[in-house]
PyMOL Python script that loads the backbone (N, CA, C, O; Angstrom):
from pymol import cmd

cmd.read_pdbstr("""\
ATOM      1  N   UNK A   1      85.608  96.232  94.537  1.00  0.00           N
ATOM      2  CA  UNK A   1      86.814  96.424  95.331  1.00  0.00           C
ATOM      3  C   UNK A   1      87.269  95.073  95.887  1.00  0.00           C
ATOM      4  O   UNK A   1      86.413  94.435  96.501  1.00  0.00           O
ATOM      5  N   UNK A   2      88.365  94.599  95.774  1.00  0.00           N
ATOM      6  CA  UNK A   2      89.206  93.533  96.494  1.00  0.00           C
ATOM      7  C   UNK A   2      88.938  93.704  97.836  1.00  0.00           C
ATOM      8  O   UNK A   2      88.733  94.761  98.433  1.00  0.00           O
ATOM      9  N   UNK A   3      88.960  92.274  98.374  1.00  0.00           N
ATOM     10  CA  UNK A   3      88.522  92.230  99.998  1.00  0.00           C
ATOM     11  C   UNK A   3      90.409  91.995 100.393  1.00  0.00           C
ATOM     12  O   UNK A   3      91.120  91.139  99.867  1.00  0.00           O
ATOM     13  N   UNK A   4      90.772  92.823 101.236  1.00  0.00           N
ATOM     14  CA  UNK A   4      91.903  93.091 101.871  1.00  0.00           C
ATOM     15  C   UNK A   4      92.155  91.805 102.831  1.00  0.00           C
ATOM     16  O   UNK A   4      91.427  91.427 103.750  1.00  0.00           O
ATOM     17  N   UNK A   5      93.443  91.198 102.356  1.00  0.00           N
ATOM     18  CA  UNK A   5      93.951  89.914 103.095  1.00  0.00           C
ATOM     19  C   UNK A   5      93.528  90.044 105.134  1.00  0.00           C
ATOM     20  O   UNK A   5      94.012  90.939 105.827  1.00  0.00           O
ATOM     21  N   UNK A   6      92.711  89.102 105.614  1.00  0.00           N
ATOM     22  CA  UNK A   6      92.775  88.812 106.862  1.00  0.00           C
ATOM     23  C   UNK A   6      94.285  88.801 107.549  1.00  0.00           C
ATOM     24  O   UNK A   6      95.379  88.362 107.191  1.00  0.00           O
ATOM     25  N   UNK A   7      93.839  89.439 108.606  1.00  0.00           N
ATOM     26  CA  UNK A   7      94.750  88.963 109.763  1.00  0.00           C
ATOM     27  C   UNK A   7      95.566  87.859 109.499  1.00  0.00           C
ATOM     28  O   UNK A   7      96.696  87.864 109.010  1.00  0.00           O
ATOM     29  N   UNK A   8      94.682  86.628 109.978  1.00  0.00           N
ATOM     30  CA  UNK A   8      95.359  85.776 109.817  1.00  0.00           C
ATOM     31  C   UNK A   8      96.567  85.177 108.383  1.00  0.00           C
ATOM     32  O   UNK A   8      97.714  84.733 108.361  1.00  0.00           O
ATOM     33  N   UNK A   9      95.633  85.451 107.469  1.00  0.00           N
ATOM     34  CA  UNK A   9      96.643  85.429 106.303  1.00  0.00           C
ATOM     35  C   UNK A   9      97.669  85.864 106.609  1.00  0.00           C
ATOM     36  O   UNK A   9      98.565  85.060 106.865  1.00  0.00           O
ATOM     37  N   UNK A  10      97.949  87.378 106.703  1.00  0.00           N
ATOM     38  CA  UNK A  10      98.843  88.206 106.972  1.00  0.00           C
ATOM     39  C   UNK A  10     100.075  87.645 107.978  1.00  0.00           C
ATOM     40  O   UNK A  10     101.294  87.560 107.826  1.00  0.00           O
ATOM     41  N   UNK A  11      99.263  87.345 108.956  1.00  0.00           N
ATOM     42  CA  UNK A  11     100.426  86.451 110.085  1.00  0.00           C
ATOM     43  C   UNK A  11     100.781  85.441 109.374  1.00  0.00           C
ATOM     44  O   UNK A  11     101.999  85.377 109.543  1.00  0.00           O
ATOM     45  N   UNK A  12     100.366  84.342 108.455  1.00  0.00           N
ATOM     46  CA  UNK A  12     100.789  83.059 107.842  1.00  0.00           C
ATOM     47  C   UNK A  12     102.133  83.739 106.727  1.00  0.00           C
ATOM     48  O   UNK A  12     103.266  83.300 106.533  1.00  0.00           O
ATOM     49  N   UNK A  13     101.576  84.713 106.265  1.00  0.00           N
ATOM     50  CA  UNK A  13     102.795  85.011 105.153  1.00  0.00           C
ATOM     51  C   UNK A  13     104.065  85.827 105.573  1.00  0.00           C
ATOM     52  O   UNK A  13     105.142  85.843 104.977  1.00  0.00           O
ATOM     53  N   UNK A  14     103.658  86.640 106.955  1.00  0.00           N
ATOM     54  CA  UNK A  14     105.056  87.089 107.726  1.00  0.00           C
ATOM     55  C   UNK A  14     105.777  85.540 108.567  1.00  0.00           C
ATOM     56  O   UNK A  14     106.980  85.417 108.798  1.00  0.00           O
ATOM     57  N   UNK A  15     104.791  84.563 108.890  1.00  0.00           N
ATOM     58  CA  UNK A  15     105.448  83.636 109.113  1.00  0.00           C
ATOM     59  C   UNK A  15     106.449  82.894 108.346  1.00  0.00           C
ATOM     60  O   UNK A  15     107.612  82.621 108.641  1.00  0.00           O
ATOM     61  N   UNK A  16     105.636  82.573 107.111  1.00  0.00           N
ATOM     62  CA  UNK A  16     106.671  82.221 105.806  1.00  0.00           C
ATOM     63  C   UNK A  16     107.675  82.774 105.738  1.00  0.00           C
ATOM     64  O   UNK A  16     108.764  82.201 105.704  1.00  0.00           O
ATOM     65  N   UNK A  17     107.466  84.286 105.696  1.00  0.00           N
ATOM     66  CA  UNK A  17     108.898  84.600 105.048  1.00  0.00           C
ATOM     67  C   UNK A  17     109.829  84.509 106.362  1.00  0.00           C
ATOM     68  O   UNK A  17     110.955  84.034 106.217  1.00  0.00           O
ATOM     69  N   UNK A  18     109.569  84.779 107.156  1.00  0.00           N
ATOM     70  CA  UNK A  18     110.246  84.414 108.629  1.00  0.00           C
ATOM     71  C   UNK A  18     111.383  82.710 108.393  1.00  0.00           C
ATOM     72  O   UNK A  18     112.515  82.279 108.610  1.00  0.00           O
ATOM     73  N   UNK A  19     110.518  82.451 108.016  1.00  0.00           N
ATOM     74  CA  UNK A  19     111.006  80.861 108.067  1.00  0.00           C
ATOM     75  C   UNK A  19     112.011  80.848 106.308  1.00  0.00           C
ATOM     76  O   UNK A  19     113.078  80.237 106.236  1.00  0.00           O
ATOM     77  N   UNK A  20     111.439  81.588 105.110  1.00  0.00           N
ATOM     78  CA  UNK A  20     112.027  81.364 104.507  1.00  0.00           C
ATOM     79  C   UNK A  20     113.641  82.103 104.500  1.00  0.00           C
ATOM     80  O   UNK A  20     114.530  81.772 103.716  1.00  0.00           O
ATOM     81  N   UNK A  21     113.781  83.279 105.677  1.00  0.00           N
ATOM     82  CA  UNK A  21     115.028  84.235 105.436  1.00  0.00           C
ATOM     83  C   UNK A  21     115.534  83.194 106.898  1.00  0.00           C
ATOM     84  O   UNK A  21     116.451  83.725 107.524  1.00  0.00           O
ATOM     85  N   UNK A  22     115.192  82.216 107.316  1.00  0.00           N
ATOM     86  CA  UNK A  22     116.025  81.442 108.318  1.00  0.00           C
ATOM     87  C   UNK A  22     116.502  80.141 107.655  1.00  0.00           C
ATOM     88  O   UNK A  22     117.367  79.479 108.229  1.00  0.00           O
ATOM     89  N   UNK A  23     115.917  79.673 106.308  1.00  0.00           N
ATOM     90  CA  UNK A  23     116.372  78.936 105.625  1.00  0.00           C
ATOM     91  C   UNK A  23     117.598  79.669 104.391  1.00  0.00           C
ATOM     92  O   UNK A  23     118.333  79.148 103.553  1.00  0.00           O
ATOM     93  N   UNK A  24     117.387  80.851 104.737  1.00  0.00           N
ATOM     94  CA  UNK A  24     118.085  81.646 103.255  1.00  0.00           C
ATOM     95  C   UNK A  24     117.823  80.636 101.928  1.00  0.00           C
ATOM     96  O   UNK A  24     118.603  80.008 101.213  1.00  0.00           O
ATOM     97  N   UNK A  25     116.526  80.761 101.935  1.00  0.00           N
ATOM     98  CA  UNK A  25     115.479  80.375 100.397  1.00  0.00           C
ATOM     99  C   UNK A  25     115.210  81.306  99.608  1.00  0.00           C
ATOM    100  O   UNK A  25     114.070  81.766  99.557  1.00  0.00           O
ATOM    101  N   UNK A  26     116.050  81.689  98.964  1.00  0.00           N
ATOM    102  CA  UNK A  26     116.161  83.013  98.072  1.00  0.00           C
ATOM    103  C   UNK A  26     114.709  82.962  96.631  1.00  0.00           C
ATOM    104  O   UNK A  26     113.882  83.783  96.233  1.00  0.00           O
ATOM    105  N   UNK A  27     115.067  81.515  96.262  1.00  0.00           N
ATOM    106  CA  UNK A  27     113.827  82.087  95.496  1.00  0.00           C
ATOM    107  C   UNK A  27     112.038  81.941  96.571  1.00  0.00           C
ATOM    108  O   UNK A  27     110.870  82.283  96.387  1.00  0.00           O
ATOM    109  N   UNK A  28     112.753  81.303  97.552  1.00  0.00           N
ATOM    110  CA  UNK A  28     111.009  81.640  98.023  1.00  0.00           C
ATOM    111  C   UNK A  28     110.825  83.163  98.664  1.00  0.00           C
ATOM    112  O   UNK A  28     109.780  83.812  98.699  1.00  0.00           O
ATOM    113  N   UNK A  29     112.005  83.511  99.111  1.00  0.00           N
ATOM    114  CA  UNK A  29     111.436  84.916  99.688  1.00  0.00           C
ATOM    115  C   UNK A  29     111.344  85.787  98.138  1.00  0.00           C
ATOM    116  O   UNK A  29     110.681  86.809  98.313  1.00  0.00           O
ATOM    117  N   UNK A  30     111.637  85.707  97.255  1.00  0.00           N
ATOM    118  CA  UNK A  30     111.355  86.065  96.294  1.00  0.00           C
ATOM    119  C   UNK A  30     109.951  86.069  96.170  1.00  0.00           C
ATOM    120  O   UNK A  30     109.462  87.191  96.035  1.00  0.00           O
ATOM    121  N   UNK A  31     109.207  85.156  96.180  1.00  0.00           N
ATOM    122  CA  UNK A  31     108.140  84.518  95.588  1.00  0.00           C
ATOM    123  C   UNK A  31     107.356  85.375  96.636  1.00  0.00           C
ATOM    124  O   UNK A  31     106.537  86.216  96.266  1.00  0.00           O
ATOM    125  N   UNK A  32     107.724  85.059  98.406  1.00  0.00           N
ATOM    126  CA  UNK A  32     107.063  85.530  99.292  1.00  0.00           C
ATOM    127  C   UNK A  32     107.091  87.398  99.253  1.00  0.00           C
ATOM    128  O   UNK A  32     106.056  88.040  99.429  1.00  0.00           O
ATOM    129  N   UNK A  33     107.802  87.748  99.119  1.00  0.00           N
ATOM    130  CA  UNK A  33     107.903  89.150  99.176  1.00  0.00           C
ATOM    131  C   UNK A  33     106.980  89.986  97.762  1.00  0.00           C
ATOM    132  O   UNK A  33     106.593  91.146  97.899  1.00  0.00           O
ATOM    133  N   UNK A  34     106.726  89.185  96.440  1.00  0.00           N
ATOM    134  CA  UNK A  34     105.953  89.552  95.342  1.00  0.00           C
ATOM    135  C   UNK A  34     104.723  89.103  96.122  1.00  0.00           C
ATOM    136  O   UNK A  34     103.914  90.009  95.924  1.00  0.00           O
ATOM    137  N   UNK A  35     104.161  88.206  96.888  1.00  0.00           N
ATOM    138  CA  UNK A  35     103.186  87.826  97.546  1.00  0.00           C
ATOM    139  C   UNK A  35     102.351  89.444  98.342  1.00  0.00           C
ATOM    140  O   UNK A  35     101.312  90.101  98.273  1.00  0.00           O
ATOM    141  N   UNK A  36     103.613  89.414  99.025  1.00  0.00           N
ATOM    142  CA  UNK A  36     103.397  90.638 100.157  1.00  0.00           C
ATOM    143  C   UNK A  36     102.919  91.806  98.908  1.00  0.00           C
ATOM    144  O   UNK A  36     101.780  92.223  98.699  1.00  0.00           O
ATOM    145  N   UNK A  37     104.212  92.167  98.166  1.00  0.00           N
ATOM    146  CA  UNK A  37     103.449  93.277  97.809  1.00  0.00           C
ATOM    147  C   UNK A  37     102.010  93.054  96.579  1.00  0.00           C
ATOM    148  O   UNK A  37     101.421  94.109  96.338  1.00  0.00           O
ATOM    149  N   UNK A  38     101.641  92.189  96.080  1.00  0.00           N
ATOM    150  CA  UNK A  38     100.964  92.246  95.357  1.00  0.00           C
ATOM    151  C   UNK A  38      99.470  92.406  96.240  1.00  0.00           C
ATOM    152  O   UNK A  38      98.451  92.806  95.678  1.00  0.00           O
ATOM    153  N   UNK A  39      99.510  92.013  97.774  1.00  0.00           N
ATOM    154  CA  UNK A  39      98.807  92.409  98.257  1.00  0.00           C
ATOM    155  C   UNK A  39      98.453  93.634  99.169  1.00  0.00           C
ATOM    156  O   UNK A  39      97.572  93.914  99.982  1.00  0.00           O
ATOM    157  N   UNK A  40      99.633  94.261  98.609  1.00  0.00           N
ATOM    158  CA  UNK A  40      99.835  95.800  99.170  1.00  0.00           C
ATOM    159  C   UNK A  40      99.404  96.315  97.985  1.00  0.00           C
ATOM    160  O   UNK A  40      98.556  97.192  98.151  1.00  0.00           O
ATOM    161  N   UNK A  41      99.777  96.010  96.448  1.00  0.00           N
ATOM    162  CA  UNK A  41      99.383  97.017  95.616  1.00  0.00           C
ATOM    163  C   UNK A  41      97.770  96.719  95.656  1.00  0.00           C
ATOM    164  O   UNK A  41      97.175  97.757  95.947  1.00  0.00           O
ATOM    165  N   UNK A  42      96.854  95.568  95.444  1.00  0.00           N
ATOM    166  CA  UNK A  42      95.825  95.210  95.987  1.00  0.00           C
ATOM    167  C   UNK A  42      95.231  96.570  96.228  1.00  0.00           C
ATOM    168  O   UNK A  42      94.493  97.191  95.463  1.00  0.00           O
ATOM    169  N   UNK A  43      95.738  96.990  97.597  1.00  0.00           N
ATOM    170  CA  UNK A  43      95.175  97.210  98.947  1.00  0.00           C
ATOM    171  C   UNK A  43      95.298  98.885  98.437  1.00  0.00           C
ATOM    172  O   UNK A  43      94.722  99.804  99.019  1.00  0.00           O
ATOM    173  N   UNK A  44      96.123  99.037  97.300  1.00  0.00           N
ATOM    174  CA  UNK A  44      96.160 100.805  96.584  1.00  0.00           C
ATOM    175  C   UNK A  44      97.294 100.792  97.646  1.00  0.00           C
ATOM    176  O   UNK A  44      96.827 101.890  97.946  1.00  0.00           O
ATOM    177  N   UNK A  45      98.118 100.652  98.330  1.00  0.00           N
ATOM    178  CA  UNK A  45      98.872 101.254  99.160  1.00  0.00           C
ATOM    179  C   UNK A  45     100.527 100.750  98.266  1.00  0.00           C
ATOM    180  O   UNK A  45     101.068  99.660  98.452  1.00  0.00           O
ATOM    181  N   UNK A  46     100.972 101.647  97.492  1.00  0.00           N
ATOM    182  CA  UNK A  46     102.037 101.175  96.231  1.00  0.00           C
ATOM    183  C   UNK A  46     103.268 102.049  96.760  1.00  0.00           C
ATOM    184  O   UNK A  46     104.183 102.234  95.958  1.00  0.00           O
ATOM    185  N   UNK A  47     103.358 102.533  97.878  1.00  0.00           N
ATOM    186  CA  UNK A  47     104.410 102.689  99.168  1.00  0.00           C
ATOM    187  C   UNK A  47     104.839 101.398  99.285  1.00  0.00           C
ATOM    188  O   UNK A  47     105.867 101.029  98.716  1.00  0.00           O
ATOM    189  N   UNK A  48     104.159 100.649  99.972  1.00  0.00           N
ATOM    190  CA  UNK A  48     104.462  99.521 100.750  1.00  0.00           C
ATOM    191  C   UNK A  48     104.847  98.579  99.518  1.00  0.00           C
ATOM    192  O   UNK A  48     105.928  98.000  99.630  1.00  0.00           O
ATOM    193  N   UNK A  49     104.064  98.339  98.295  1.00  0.00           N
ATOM    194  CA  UNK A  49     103.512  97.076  97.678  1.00  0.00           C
ATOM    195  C   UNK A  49     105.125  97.600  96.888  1.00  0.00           C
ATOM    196  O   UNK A  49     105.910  96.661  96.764  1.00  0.00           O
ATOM    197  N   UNK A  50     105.576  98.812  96.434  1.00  0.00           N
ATOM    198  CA  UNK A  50     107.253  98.979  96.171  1.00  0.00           C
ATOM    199  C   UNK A  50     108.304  98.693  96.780  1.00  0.00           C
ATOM    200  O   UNK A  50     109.347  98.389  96.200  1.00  0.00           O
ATOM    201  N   UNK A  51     108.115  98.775  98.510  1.00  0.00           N
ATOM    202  CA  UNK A  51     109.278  98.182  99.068  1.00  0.00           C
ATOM    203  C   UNK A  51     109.440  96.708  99.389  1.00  0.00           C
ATOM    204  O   UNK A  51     110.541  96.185  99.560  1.00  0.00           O
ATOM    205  N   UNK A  52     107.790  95.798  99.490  1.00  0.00           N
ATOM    206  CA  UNK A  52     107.990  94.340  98.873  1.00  0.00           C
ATOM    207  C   UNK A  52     108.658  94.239  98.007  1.00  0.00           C
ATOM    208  O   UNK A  52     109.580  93.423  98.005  1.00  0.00           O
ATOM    209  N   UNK A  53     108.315  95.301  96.673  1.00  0.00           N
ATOM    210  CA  UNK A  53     108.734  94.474  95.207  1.00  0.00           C
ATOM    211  C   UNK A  53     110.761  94.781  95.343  1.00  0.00           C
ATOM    212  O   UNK A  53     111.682  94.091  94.907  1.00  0.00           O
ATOM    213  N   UNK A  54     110.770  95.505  95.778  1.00  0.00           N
ATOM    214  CA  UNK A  54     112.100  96.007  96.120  1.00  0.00           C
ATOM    215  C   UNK A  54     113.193  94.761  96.320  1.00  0.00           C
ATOM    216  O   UNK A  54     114.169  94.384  95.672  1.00  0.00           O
ATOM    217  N   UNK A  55     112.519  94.302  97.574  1.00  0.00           N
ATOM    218  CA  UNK A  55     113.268  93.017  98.118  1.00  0.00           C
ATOM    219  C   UNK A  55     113.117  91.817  97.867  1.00  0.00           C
ATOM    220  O   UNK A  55     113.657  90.838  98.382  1.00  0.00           O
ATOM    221  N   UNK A  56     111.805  91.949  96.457  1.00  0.00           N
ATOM    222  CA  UNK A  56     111.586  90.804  95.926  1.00  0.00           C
ATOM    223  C   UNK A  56     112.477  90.605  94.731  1.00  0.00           C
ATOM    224  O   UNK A  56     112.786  89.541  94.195  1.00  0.00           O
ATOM    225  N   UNK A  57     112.843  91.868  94.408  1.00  0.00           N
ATOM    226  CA  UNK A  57     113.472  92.075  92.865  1.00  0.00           C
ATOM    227  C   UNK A  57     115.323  91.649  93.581  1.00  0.00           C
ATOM    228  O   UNK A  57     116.055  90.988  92.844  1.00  0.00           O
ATOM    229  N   UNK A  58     115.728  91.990  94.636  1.00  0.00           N
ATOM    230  CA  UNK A  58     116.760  92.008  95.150  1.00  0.00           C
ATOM    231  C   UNK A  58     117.228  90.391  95.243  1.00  0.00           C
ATOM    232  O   UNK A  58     118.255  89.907  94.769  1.00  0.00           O
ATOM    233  N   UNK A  59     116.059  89.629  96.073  1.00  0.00           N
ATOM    234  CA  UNK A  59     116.258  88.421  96.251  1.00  0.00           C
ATOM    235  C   UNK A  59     115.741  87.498  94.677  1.00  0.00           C
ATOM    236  O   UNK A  59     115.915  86.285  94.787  1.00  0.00           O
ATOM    237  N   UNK A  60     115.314  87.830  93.681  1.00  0.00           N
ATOM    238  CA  UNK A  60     115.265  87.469  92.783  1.00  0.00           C
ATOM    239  C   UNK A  60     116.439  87.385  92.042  1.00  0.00           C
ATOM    240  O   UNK A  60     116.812  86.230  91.840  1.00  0.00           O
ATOM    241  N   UNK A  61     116.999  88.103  91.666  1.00  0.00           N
ATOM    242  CA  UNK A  61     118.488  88.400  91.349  1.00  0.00           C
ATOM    243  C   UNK A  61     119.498  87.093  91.565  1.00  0.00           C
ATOM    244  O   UNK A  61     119.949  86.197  90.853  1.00  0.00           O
ATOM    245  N   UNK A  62     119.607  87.565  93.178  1.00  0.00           N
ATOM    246  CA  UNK A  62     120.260  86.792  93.868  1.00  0.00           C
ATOM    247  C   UNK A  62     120.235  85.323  93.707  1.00  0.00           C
ATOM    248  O   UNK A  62     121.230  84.615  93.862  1.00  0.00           O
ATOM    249  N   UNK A  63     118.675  84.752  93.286  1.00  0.00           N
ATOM    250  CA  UNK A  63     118.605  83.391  93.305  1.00  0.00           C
ATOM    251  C   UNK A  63     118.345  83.286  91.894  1.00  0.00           C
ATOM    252  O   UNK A  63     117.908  82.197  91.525  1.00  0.00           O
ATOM    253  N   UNK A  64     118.519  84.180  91.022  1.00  0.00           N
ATOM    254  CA  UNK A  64     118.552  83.660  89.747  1.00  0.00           C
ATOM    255  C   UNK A  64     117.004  83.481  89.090  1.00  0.00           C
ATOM    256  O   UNK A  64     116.736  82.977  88.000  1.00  0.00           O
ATOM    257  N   UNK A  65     116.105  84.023  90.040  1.00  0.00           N
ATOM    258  CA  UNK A  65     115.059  83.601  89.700  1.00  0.00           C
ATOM    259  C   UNK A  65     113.987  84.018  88.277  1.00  0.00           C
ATOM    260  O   UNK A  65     113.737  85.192  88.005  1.00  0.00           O
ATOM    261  N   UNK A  66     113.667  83.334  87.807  1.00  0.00           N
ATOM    262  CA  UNK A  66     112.809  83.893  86.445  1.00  0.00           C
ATOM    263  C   UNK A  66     112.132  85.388  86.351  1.00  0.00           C
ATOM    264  O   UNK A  66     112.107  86.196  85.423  1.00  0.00           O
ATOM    265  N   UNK A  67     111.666  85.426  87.505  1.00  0.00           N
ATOM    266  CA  UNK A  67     110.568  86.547  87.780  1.00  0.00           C
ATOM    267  C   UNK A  67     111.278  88.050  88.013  1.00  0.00           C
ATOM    268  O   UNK A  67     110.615  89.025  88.366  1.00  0.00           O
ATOM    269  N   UNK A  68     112.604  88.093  87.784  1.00  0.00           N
ATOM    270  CA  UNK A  68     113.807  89.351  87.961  1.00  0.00           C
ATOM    271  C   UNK A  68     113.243  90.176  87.261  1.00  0.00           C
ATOM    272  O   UNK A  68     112.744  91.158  87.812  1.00  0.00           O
ATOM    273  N   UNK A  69     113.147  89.992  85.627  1.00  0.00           N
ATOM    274  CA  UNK A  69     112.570  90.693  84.768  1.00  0.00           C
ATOM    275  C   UNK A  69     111.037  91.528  85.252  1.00  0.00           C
ATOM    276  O   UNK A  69     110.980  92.754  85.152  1.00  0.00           O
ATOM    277  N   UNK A  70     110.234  90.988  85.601  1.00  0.00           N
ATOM    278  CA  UNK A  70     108.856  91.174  85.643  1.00  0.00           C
ATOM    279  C   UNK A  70     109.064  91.951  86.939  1.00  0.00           C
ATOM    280  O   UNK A  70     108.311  92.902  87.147  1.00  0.00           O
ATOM    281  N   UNK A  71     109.822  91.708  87.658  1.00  0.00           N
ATOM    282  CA  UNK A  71     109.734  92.439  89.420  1.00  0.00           C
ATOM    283  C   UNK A  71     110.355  94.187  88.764  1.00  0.00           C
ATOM    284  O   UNK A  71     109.761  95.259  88.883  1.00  0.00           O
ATOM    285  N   UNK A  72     111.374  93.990  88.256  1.00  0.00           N
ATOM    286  CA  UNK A  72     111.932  95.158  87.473  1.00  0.00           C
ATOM    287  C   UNK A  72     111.020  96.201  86.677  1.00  0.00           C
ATOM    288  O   UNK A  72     111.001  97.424  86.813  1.00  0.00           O
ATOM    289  N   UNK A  73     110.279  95.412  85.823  1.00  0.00           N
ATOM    290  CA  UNK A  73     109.146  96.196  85.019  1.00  0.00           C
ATOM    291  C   UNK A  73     108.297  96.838  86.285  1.00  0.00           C
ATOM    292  O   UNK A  73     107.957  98.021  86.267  1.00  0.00           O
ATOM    293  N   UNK A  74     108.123  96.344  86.901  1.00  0.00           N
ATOM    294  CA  UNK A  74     106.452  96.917  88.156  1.00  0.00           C
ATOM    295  C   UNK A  74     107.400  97.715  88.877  1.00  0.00           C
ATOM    296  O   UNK A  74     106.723  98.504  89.537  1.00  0.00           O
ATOM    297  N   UNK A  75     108.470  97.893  89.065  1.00  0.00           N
ATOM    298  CA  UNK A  75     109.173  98.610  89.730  1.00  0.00           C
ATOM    299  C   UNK A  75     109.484 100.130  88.508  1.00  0.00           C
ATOM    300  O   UNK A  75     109.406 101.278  88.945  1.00  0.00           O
ATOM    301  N   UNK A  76     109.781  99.878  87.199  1.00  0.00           N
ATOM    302  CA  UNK A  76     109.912 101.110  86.604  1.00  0.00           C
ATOM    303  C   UNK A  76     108.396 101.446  86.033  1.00  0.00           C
ATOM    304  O   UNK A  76     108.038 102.507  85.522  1.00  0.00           O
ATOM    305  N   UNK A  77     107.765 100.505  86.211  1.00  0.00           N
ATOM    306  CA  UNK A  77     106.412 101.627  85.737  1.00  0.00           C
ATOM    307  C   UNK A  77     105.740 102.394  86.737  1.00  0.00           C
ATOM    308  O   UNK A  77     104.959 103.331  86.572  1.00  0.00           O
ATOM    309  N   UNK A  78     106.360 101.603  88.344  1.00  0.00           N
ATOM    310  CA  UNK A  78     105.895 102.961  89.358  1.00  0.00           C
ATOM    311  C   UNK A  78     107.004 103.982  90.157  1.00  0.00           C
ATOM    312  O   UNK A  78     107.170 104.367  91.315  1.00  0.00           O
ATOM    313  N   UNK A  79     107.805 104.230  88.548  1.00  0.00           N
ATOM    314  CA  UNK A  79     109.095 105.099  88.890  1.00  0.00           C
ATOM    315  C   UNK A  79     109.877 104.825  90.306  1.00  0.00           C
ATOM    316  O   UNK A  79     110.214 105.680  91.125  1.00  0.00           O
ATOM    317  N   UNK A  80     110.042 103.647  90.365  1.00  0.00           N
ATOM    318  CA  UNK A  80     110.952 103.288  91.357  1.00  0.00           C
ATOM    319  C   UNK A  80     112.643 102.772  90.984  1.00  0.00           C
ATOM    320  O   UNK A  80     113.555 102.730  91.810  1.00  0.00           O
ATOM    321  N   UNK A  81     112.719 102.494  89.864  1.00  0.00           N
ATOM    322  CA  UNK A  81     113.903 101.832  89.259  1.00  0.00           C
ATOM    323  C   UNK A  81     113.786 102.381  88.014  1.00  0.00           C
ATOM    324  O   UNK A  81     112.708 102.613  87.468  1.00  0.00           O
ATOM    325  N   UNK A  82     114.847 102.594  87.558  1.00  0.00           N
ATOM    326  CA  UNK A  82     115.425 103.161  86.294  1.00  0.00           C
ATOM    327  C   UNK A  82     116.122 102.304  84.606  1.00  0.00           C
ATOM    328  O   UNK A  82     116.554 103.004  83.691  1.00  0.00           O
TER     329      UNK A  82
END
""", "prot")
cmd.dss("prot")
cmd.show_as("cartoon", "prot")
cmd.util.cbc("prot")
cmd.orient("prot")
């Protein structure tokens, strides 16, 4: 079983993205939000680790970023997107 991200981690990467949606850094909250959920799907909790990928796939888009495709796929293989 995966050892579930610390506290502290957790605060460092809500910090990031904090800082990256005050820079409006589209591909990093991209990057940061696949972060988040990959450690939600991790964690079996694919509630949460979908509404990361959600806003990762959203801000991916937006910034053009490579990873659109791949955020899309993890999103229709856990029947979230069509």
């Amino acid at each position: 079983m995966r050892k579930l991200p610390s506290r502290r981690v957790a605060d460092a990467l809500e910090t990031a993205l904090l800082a990256a949606h005050a820079r409006r850094d589209l591909s990093a909250l991209a990057e940061l939000y696949t972060q988040a959920a990959d450690e939600k799907e991790a964690a079996q909790d694919i509630d949460a680790a979908c509404f990361y990928l959600t806003h990762a796939y959203v801000f991916a888009l937006d910034a053009g970023h490579p990873s659109a495709p791949a955020l899309r796929a993890r999103l229709v293989a856990y029947g979230r997107e069509y």
